[in-house]
Backbone bond lengths (Angstrom), bond angles and torsions (degrees), N, CA, C in turn:
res aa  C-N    CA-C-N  psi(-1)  N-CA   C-N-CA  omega(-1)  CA-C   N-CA-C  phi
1 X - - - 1.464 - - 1.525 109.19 -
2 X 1.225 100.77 128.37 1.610 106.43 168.77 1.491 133.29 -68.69
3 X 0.925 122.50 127.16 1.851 109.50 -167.78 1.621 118.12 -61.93
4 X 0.967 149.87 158.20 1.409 133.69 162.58 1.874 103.66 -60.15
5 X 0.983 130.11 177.01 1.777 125.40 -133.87 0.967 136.01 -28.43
6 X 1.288 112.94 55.84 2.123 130.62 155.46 1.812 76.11 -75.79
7 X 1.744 84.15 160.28 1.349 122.40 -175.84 1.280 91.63 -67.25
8 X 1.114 138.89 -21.02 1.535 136.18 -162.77 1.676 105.60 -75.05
9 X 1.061 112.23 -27.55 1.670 114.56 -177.31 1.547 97.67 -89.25
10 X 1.296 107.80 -52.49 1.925 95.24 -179.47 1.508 160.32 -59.71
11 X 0.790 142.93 156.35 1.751 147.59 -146.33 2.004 86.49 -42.26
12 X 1.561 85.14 -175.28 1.545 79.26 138.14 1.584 120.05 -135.35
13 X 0.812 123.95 30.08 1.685 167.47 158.54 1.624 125.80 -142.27
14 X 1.358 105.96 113.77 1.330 111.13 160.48 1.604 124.14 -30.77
15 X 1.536 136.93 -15.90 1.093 148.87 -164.67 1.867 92.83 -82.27
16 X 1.486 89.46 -53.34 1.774 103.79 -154.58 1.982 107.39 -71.10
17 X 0.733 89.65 171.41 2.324 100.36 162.44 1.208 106.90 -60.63
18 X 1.346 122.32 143.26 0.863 118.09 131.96 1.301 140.51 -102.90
19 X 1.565 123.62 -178.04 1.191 106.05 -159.03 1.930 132.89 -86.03
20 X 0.797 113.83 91.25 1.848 122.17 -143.09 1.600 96.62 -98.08
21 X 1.790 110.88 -29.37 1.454 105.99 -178.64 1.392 98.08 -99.50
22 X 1.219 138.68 34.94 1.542 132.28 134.27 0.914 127.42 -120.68
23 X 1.545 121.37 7.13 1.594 142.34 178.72 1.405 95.59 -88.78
24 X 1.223 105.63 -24.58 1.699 101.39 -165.81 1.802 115.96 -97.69
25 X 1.706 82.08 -28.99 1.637 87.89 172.48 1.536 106.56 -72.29
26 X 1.095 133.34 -40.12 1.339 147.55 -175.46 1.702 111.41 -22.06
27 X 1.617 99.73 -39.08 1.785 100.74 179.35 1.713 94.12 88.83
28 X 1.236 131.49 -15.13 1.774 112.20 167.23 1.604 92.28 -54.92
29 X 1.656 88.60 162.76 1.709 107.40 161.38 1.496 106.42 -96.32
30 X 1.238 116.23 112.19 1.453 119.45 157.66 1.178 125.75 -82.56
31 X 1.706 110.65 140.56 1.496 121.07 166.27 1.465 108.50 -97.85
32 X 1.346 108.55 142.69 1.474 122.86 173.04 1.709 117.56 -147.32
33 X 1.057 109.28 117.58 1.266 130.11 155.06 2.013 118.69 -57.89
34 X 1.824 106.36 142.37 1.440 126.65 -154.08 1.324 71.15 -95.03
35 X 1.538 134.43 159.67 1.358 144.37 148.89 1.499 99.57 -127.49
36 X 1.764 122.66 113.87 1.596 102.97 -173.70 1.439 80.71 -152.35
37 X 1.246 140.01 41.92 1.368 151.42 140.83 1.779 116.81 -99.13
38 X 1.270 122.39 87.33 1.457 121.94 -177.65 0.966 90.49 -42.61
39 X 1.308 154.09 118.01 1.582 145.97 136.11 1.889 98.20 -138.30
40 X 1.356 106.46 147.31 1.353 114.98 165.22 1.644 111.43 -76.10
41 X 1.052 114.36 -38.68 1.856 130.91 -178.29 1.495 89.86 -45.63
42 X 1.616 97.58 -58.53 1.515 87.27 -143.32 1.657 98.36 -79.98
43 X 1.125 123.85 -41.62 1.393 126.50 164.07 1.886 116.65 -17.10
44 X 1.788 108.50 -43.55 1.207 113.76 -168.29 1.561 102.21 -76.23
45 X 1.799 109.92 -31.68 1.404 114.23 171.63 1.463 130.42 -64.14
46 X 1.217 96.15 -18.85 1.634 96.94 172.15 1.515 106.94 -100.76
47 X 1.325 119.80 -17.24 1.713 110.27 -165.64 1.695 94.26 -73.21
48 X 1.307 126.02 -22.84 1.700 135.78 -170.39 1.456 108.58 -95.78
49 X 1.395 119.78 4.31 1.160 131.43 165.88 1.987 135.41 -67.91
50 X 1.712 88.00 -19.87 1.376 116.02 168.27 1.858 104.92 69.91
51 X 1.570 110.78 18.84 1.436 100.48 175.94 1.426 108.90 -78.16
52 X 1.562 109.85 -171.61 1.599 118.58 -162.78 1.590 98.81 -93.83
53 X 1.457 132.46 -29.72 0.997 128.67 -178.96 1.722 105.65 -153.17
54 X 1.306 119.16 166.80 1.508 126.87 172.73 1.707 106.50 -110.35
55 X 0.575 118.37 131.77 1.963 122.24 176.13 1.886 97.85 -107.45
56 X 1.155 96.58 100.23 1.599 100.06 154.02 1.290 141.95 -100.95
57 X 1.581 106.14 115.42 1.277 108.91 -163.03 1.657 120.36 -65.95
58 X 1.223 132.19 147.05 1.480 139.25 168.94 0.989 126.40 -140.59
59 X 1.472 117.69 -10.23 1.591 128.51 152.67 1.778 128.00 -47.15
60 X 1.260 92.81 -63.33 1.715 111.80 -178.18 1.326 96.69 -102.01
61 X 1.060 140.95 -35.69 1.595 139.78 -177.81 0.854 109.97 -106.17
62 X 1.568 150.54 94.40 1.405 145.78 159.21 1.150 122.73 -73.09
63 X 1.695 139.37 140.94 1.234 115.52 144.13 1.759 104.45 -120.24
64 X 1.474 98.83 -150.20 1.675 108.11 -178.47 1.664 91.81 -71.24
65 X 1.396 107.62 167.72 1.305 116.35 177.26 1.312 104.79 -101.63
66 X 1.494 139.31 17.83 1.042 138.88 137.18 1.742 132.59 -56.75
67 X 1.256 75.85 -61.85 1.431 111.18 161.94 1.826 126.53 -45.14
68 X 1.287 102.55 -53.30 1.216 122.94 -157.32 2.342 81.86 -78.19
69 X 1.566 114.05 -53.34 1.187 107.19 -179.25 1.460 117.40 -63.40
70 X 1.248 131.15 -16.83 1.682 146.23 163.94 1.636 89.98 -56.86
71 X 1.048 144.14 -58.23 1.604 135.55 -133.97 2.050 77.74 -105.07
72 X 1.069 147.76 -38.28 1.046 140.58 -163.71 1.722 96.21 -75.67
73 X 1.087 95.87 -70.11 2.038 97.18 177.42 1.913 113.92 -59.01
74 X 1.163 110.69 -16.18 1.624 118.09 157.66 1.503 114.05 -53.50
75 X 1.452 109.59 -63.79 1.358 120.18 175.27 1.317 107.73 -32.23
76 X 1.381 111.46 -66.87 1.610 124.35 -136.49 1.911 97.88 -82.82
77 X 1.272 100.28 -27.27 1.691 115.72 -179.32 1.166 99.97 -80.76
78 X 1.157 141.60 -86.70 1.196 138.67 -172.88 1.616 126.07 -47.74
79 X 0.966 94.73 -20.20 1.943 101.00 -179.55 1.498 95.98 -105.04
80 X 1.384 126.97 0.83 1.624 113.52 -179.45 1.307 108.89 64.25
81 X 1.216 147.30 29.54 1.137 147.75 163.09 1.909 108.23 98.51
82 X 1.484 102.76 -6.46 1.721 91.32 -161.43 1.840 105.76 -71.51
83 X 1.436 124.28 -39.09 1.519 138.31 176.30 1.501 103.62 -71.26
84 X 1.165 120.03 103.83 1.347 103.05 162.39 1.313 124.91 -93.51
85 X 1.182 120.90 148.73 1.939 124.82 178.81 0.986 109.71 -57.64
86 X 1.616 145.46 147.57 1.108 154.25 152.36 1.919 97.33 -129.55
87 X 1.484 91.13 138.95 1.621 103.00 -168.89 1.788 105.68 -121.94
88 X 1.698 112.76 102.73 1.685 96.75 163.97 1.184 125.40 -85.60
89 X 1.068 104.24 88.47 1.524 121.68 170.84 1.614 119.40 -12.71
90 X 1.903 149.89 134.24 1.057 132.16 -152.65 2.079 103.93 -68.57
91 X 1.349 102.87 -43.86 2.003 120.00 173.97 1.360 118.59 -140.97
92 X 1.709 97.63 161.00 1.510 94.60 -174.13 1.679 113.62 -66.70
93 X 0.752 140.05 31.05 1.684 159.00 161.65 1.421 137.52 -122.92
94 X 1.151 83.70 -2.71 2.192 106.04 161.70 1.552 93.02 -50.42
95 X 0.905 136.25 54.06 1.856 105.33 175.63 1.540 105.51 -80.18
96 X 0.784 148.33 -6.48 1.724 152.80 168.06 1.615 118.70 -60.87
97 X 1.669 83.82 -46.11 1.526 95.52 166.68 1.729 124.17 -82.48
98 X 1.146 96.34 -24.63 1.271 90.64 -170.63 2.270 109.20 -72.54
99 X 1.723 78.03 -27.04 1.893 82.07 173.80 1.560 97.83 -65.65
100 X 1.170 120.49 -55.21 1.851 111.38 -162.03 1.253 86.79 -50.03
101 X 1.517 135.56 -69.93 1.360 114.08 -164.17 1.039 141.72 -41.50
102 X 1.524 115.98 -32.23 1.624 120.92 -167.96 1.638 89.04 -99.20
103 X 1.383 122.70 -25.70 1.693 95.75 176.29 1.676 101.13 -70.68
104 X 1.372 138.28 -27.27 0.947 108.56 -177.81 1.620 130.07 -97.05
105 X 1.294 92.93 47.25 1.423 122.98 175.90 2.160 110.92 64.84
106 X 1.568 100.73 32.46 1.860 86.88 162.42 1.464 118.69 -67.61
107 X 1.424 98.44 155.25 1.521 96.83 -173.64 1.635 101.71 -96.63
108 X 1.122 125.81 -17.44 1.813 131.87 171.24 1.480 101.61 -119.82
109 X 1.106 88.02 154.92 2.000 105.59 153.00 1.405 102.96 -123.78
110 X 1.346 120.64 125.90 1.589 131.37 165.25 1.394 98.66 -91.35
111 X 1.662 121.69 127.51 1.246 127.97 169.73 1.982 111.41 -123.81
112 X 1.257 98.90 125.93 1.315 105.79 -152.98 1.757 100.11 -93.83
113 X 1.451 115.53 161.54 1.467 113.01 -172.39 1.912 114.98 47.43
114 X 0.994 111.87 86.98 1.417 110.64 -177.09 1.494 94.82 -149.92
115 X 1.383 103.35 127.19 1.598 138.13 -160.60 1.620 121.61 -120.64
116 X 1.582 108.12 -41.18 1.408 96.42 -174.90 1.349 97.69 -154.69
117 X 1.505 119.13 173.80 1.763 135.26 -142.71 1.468 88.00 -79.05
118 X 1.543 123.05 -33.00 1.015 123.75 -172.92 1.367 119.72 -34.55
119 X 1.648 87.74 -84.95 1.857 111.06 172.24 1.869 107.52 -45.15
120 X 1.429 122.23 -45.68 1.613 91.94 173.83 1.255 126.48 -58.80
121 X 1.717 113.25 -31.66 1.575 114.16 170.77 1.310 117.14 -39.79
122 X 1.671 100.46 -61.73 2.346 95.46 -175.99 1.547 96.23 -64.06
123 X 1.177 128.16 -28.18 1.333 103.30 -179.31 1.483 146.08 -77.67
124 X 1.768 95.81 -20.18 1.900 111.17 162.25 1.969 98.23 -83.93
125 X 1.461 126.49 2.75 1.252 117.08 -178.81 1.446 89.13 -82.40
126 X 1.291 141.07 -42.92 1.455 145.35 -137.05 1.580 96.23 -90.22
127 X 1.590 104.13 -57.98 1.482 135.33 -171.50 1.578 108.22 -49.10
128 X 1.774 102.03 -64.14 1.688 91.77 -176.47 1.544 125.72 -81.85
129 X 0.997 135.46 165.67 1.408 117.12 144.24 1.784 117.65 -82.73
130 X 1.210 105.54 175.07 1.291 105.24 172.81 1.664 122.06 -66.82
131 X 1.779 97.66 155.46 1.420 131.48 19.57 1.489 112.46 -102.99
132 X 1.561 124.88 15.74 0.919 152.67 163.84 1.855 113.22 -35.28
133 X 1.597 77.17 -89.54 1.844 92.95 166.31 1.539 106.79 -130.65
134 X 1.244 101.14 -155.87 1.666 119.17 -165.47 1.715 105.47 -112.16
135 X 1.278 118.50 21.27 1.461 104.67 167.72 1.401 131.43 -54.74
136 X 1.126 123.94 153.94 1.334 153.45 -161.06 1.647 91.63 -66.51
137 X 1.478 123.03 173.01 1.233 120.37 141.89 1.481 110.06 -126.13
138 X 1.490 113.20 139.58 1.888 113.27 -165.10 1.533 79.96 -77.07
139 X 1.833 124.29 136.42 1.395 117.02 148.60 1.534 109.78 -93.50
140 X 1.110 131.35 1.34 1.528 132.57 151.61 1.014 136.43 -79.13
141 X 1.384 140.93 -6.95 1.039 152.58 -179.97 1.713 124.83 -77.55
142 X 1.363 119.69 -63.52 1.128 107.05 177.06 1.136 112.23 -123.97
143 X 1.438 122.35 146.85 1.440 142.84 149.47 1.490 109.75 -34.84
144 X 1.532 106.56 123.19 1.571 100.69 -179.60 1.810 104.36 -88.83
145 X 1.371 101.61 146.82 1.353 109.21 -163.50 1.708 138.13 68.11
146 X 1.408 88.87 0.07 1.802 106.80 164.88 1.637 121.33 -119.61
147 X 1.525 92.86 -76.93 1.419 76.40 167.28 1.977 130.82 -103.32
148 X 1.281 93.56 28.73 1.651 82.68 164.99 1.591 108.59 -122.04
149 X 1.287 118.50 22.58 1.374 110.55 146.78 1.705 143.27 0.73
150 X 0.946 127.74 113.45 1.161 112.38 -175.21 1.690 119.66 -160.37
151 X 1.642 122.92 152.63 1.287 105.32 -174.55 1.828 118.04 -49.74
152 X 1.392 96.84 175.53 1.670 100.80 163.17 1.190 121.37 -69.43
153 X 1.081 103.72 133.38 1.685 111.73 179.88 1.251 104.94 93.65
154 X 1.339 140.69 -8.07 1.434 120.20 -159.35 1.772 80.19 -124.34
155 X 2.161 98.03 -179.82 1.056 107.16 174.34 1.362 108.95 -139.05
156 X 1.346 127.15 -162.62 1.288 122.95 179.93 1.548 105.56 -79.76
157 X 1.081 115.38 -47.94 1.612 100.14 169.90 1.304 114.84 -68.23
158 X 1.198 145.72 -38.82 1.632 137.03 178.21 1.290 112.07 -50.64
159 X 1.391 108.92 -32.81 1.121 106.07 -169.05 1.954 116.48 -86.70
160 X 1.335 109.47 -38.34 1.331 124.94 153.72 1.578 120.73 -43.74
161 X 0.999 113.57 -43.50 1.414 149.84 -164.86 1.990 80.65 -68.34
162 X 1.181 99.32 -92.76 1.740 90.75 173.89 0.958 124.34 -83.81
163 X 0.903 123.66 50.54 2.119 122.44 163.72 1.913 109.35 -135.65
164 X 1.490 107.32 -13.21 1.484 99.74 -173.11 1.593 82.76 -101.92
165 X 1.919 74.66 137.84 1.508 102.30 165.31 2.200 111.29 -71.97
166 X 1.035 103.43 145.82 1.937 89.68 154.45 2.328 95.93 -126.87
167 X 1.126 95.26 112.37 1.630 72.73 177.87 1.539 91.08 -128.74
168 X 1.288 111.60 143.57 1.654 147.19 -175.94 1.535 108.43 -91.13
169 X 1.403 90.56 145.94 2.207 98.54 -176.79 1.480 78.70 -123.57
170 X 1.433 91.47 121.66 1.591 110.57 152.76 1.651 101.74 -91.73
171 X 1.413 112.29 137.65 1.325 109.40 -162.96 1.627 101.49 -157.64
172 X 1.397 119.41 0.92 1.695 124.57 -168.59 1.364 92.36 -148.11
173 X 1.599 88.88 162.40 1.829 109.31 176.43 1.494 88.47 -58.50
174 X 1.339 141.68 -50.01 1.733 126.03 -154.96 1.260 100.88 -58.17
175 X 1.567 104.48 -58.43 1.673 109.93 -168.31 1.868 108.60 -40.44
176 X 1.836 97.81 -43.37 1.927 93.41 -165.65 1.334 93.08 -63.15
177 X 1.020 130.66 -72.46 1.488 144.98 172.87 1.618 125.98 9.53
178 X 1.907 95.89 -48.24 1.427 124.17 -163.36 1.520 88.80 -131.58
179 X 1.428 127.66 44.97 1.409 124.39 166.50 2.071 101.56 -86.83
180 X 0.623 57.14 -20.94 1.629 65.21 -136.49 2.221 88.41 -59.77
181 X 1.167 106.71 -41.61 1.489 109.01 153.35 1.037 132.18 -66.13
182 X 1.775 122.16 -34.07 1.649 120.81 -179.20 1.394 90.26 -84.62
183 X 1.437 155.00 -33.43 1.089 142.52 -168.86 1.908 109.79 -79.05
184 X 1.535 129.33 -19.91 1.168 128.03 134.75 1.269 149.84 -46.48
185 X 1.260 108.83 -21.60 1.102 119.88 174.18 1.498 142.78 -82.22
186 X 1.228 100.38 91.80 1.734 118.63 -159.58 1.921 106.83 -33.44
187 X 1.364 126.88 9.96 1.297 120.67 165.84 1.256 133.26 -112.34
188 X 1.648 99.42 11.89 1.643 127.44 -171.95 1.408 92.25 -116.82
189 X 1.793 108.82 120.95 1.121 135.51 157.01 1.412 138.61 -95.96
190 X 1.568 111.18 -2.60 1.263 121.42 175.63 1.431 112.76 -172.56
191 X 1.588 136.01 154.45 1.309 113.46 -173.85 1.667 78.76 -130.21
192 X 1.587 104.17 164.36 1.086 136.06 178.86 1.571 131.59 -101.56
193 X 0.934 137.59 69.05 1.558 112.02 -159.55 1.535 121.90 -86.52
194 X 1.260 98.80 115.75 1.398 104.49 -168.85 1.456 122.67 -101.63
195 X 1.898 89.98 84.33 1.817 110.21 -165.60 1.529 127.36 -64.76
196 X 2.009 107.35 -9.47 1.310 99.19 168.03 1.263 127.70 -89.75
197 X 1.465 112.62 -33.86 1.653 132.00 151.71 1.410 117.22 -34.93
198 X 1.396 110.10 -42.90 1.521 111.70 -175.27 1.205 111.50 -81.58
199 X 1.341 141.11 -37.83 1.358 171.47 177.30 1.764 95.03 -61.84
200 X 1.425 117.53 -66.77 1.470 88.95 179.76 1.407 119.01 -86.49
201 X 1.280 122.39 25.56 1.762 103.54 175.28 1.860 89.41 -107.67
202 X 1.412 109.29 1.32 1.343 98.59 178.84 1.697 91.97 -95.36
203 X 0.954 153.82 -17.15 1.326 155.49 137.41 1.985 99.42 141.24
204 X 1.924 98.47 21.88 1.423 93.36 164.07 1.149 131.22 -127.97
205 X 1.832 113.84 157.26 1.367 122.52 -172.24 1.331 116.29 -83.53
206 X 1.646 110.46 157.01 1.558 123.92 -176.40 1.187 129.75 105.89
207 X 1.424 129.34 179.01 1.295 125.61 168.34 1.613 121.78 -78.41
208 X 1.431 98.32 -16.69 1.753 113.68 -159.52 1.336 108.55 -146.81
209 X 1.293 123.77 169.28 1.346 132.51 152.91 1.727 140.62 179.89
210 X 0.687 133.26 -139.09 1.662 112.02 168.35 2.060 99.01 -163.80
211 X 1.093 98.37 28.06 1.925 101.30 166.97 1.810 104.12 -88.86
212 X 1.402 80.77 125.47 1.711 97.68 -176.66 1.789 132.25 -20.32
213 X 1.274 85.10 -54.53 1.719 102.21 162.28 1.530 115.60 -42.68
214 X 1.529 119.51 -71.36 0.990 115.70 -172.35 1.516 139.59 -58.39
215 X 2.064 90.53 -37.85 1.422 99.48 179.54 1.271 94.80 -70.46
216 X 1.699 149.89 -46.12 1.314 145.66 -166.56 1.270 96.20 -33.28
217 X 1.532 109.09 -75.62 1.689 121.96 -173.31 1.812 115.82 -28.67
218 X 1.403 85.47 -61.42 1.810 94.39 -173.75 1.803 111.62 -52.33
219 X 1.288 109.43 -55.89 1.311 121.40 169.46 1.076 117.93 -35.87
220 X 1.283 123.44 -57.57 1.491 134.64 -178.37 2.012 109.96 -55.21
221 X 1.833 97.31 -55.85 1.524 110.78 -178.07 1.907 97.80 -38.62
222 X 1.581 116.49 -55.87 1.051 123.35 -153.89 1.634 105.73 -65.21
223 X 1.615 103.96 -47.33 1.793 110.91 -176.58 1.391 107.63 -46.40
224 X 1.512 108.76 -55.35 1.425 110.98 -174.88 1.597 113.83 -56.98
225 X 1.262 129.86 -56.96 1.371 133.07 152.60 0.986 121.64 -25.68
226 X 1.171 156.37 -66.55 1.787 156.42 169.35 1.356 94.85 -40.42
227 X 1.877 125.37 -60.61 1.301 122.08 -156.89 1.196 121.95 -52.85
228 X 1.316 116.50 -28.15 1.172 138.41 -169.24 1.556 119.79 -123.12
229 X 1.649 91.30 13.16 1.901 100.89 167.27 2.059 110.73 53.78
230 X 1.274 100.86 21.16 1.473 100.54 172.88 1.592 110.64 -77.99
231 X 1.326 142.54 144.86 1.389 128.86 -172.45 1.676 93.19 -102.56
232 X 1.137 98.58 -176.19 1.766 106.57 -176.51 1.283 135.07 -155.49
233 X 0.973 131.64 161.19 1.238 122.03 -137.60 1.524 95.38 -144.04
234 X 1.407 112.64 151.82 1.769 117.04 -178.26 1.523 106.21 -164.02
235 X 1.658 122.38 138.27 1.435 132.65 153.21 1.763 108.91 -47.95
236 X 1.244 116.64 129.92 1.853 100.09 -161.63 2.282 88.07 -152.38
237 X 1.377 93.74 49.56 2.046 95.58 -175.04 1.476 104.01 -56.03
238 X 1.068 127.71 -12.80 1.963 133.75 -165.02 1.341 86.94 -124.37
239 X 1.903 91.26 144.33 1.314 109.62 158.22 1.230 134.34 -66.78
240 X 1.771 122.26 -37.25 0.610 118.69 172.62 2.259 121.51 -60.79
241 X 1.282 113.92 -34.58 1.488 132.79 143.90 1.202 108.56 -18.17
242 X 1.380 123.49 -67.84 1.571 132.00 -149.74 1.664 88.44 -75.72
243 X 1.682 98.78 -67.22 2.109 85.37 -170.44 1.525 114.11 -60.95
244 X 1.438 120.78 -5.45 1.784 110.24 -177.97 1.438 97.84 -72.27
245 X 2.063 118.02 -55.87 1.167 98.21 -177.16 1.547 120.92 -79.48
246 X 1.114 114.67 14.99 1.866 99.10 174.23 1.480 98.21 -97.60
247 X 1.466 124.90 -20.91 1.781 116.95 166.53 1.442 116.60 -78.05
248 X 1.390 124.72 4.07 1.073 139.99 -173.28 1.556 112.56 -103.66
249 X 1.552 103.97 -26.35 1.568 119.39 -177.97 1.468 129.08 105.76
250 X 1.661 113.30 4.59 1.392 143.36 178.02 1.588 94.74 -31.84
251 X 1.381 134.03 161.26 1.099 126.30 120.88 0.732 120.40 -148.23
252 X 1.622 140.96 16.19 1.257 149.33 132.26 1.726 136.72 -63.04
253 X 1.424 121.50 48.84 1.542 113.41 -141.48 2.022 100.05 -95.63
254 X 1.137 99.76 135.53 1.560 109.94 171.02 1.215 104.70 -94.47
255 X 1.177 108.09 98.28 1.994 125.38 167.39 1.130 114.83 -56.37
256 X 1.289 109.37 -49.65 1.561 112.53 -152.46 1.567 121.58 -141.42
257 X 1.239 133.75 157.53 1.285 117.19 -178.96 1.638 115.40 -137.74
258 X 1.147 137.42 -153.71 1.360 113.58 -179.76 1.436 97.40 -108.63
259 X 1.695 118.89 -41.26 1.366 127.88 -156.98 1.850 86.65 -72.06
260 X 1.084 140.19 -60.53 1.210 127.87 -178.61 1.143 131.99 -46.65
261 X 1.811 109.85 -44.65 1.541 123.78 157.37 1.017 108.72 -16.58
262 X 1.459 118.97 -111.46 1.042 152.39 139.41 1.967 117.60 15.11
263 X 1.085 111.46 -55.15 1.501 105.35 162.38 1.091 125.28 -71.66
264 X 1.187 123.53 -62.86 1.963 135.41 177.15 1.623 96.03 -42.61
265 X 1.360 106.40 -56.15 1.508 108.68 -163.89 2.156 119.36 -51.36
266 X 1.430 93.07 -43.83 1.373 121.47 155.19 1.643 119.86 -32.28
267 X 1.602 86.93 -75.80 1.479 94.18 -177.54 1.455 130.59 -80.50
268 X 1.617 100.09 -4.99 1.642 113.53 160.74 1.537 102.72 -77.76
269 X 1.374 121.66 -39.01 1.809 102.15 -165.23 1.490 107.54 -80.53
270 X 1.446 101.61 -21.31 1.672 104.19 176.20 1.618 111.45 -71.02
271 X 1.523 125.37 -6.58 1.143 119.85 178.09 1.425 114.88 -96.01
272 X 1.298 104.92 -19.33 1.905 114.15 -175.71 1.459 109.18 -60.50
């Protein structure tokens, strides 16, 4: 088994993806850090952080899409390839965004609120290139013979082709409802469960909880996931969080984030 950042998971150019949807199939437990402060600074502070991946937010945190591709190639530069970027896109119909992202080499797209086979279809259309899907080709992006490098036999799309993650947040009664189909669907590489979203359309507060409804829901997200060998992914800021979802079968867990960092940390030194 390969560790999460041995050279074995990475691009083969810093330009390109790396590989995040076989890091993930792999069965390690990954740690990943929230990035939802547009800043390049802080971007450099988390890429030296030594986690398995960065999750950048674009849902609740937007910036320019200039911008937003600066903090993705930050990651990947500054951490030497070991953190890879993962980008949640603002909706499942960003497709604009989801191209800036993968030209600027993310190794996932997180697509948030996703309900039916439909929406993953336009979204492995956007995601792969052919004959897969219908992606774009960047003619700005790489230098031919520098940076699009690549093993023998392969190409820049083959290789894209298997290294980008697409992973889905089930986050609503539709999504639980229609798990059991989005988790079939050979263009879903990871699921998300998105327990505060789900929690308030059930009319509850928090990150967590144990009222019948919810755990039903979660339980279910997870059955369908195993059945269909999808791995999964969860917000997990508490310890006690982190061991529920790794006894649960997590192996994607987001520890930490910057906006929380950064506050708690504050208001602990202001208490010393």
């Amino acid at each position: 088994v390969h560790p999460p950042g041995s050279d074995f998971w990475k691009a083969p150019t810093p330009q390109q993806s790396s590989n995040f949807r076989g890091l993930g199939k792999s069965g390690q437990v990954l740690f990943g850090v929230a990035l939802s402060i547009p800043s390049v600074h802080v971007a450099k502070v988390v890429a030296a952080s030594g986690a398995d991946y960065c999750w950048i937010d674009q849902e609740h945190t937007p910036c320019a899409p200039d911008l937003m591709m600066q903090l993705i190639q930050t990651i990947t530069h500054e951490s030497k390839g070991r953190t890879i970027p993962l980008v949640r896109v603002p909706s499942k119909t960003s497709f604009e965004y989801i191209v800036w992202c993968l030209n600027a080499g993310a190794g996932g797209i997180v697509v948030p609120h996703v309900e039916t086979e439909a929406e993953i279809a336009a979204l492995v259309a956007v995601c792969r290139y052919p004959p897969i899907g219908h992606r774009s080709v960047q003619p700005f992006h790489f230098i031919a013979g520098v940076t699009d490098t690549v093993p023998p036999g392969e190409s820049i799309f083959s290789v894209a082709n298997r290294n980008v993650a697409l992973i889905v947040q089930v986050e609503s009664r539709a999504g639980v409802d229609n798990v059991e189909a989005i988790t079939r669907h050979k263009g879903v590489d990871m699921v998300m469960v998105g327990g505060q979203d789900l929690r308030a359309e059930m009319g509850l507060v928090g990150l967590t909880g144990t009222e019948p409804e919810y755990v039903k829901a979660n339980e279910r997200i997870i059955a369908a996931a195993n059945a269909n060998k999808v791995p999964l992914m969860a917000y997990t800021p508490r310890p006690d969080m982190i061991q529920q979802r790794v006894r649960e079968g997590f192996t994607a867990l987001m520890v930490s984030a910057d906006f929380t960092a950064l506050a708690l940390g504050t208001i602990g030194d202001l208490k010393t």
